[in-house]
C-alpha positions in Angstrom: 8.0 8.5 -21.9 11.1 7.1 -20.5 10.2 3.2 -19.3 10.9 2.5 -16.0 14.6 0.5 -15.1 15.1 -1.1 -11.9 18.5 -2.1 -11.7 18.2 -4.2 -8.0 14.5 -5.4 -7.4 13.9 -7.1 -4.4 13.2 -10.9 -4.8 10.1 -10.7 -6.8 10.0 -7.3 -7.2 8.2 -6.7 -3.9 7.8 -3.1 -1.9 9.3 -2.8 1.4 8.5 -1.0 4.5 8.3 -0.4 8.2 5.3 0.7 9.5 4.3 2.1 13.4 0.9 2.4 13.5 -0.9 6.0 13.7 -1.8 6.7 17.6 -4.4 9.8 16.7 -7.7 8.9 17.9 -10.3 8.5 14.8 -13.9 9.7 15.2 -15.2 6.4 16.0 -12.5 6.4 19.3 -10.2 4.5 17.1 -6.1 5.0 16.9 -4.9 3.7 13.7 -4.0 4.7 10.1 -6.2 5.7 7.0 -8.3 3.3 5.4 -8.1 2.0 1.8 -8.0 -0.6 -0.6 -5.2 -1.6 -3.7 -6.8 -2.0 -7.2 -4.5 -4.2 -8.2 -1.6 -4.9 -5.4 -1.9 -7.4 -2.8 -0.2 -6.2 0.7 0.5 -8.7 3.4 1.5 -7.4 7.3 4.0 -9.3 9.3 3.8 -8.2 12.8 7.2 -7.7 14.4 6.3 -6.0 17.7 3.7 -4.5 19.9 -0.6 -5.0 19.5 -3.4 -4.1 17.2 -5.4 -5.4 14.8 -6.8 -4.9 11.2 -10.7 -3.7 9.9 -11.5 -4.9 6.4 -14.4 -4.5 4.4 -14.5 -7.3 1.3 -17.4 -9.5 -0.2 -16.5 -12.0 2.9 -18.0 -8.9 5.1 -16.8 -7.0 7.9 -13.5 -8.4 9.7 -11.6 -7.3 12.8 -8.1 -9.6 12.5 -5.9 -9.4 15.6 -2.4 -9.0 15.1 0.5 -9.4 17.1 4.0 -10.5 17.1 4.5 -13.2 14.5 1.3 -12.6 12.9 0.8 -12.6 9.4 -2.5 -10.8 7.4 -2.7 -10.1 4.2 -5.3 -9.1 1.7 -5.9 -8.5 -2.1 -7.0 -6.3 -4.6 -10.4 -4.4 -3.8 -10.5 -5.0 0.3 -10.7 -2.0 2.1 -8.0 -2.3 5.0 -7.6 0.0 8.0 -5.1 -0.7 10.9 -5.6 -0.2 14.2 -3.3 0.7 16.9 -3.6 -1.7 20.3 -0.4 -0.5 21.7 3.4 -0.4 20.2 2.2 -2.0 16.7 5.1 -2.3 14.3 4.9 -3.7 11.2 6.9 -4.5 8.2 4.6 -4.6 5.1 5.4 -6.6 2.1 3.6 -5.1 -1.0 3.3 -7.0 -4.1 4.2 -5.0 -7.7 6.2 -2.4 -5.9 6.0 1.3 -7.3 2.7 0.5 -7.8 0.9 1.8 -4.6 3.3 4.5 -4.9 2.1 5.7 -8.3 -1.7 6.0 -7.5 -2.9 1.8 -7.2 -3.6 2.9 -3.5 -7.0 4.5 -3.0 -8.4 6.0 0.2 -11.3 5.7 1.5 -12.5 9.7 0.8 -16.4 10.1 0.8 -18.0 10.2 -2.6 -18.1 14.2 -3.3 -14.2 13.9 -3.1 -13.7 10.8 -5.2 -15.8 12.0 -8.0 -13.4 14.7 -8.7 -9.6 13.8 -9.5 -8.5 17.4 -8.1 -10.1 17.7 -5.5 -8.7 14.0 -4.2 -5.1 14.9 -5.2 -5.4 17.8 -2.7 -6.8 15.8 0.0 -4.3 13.2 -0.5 -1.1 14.5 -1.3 0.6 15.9 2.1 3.3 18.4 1.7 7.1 17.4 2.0 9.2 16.4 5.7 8.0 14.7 8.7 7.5 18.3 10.6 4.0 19.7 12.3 2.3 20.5 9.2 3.5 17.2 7.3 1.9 15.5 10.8 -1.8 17.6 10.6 -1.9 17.5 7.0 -1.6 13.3 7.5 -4.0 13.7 10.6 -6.9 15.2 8.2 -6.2 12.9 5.3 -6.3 9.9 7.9 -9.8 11.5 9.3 -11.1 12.1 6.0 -10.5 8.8 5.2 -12.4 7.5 8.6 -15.2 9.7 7.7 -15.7 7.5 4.2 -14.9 4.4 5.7 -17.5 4.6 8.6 -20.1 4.9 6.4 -19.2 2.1 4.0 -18.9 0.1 7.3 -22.2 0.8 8.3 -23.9 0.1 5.5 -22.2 -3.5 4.9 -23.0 -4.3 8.8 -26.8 -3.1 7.8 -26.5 -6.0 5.0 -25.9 -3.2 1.8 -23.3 -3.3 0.3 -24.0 -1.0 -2.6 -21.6 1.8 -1.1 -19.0 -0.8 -0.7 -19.5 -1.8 -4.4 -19.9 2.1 -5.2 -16.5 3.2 -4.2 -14.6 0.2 -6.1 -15.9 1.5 -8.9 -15.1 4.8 -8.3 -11.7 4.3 -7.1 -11.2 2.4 -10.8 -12.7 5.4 -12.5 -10.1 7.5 -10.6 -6.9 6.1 -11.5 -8.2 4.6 -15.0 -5.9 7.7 -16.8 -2.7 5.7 -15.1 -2.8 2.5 -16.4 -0.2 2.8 -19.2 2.2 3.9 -16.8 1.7 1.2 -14.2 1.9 -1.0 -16.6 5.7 -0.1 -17.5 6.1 -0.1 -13.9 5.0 -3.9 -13.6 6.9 -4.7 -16.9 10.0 -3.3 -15.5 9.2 -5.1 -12.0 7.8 -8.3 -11.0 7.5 -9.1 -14.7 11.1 -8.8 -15.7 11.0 -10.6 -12.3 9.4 -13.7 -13.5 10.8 -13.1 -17.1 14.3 -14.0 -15.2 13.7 -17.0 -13.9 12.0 -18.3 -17.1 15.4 -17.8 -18.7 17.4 -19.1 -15.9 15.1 -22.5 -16.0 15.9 -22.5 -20.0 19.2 -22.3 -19.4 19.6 -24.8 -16.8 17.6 -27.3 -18.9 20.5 -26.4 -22.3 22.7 -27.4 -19.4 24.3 -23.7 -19.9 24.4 -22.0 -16.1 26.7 -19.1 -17.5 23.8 -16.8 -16.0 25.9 -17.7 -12.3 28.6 -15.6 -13.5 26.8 -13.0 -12.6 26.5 -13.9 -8.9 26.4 -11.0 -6.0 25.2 -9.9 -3.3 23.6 -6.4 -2.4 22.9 -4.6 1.1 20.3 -1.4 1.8 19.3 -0.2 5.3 16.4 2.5 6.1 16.9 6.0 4.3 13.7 7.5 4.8 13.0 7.5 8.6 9.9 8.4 10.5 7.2 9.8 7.0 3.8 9.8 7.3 2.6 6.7 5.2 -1.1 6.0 4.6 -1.7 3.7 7.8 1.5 5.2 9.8 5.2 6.4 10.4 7.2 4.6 7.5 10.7 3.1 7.2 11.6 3.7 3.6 14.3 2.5 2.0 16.0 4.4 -1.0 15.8 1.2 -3.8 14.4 2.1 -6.8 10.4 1.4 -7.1 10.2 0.2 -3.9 9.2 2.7 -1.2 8.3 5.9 -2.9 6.9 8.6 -0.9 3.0 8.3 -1.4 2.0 11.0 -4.3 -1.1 10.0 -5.6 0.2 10.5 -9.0 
């Protein structure tokens, strides 16, 4: 296997990406994206324009958090997160350990037939490549499939159980248990060369040795990937490596 390199991280490694919220109507009469949760990434919103708000399901309960301009949510590992669409909602979405969500740490919400079988969830997940009509329904009835699984968790935490809730982490784990070894290169490569960095940069301040400064620069990217079909909406990628891979599920 050849280890991942990434040759210009982001500070800290983070992902990066613009998001404009999904305006499909959901089952429940609900625009928004597809709801899911991180195993082991925490993702944090900052609002930049427009209205909505974001649903999660975590042991604090059932939360509806308003977001607008200026607003910052964010959530960690396990909470189930869906956004909702209020009108013009753009976000750009910092995502911790990026590659990451890319590679499979981002789990939908699927009902429990489909996440008990890894093929089956691939196919429901993985939508085929361009931003055209088909790309657009095939994100529509992942998004809705999504809903479906996330109503009923929803319901059952509101009724006080939260067995279903508790039900699909652990299936979601089971799911991408297979991928470990390879997100763990990814997060050796990433934010913990990252952190690795500045350990050696303290050292060498402290030996009163800054020769590390030599290396000084500066580096510019702008959006690539214009207008794909993320998990909770239209996505801004940008082409830096590990950052904002197209979703794959793999």
């Amino acid at each position: 296997m050849v280890k991942p390199h990434l040759p210009h991280p982001l500070p800290g490694a983070v992902g990066l990406s613009h998001l404009s919220a999904y305006d499909w109507e959901a089952a429940d009469g609900v625009c928004g994206g597809s709801p899911h949760l991180h195993l082991v990434c925490t993702e944090a919103y900052v609002v930049t324009g427009g209205r909505g708000a974001v649903q999660t399901l975590s042991p604090d309960g059932y939360r509806d958090i308003p977001l607008e301009p200026g607003s910052v949510a964010w959530f960690t590992p396990g909470t189930v997160h869906r956004m909702v669409q209020g009108g013009d909602l753009r976000i750009t979405v910092l995502m911790q350990n990026s590659g990451l969500p890319e590679a499979g740490d981002a789990v939908f919400t699927f009902p429990p037939d489909v996440l008990a079988d890894p093929g089956k969830y691939t196919a429901a997940a993985v939508l085929p490549p361009g931003t055209g009509p088909e790309t657009a329904a095939a994100a529509r009835r992942r998004r809705d499939l999504a809903v479906e699984g996330y109503l009923a968790l929803r319901e059952a935490f509101v009724a006080g159980d939260n067995g279903p809730y508790l039900e699909f982490q652990r299936s979601a784990a089971r799911l991408v248990r297979a991928k470990v070894p390879d997100w763990r290169e990814l997060w050796r490569a990433g934010a913990r060369a990252a952190a690795e960095r500045t350990g050696a940069q303290l050292d060498a301040l402290a030996a009163g040795e800054p020769g590390y400064l030599g290396d000084a620069t500066a580096y510019e990217a702008a959006p690539t990937g214009l207008g794909g079909f993320g998990m909770c909406g239209r996505r801004d990628e940008y082409n830096l490596p590990g950052t904002t891979l197209p979703y794959g599920g793999e």
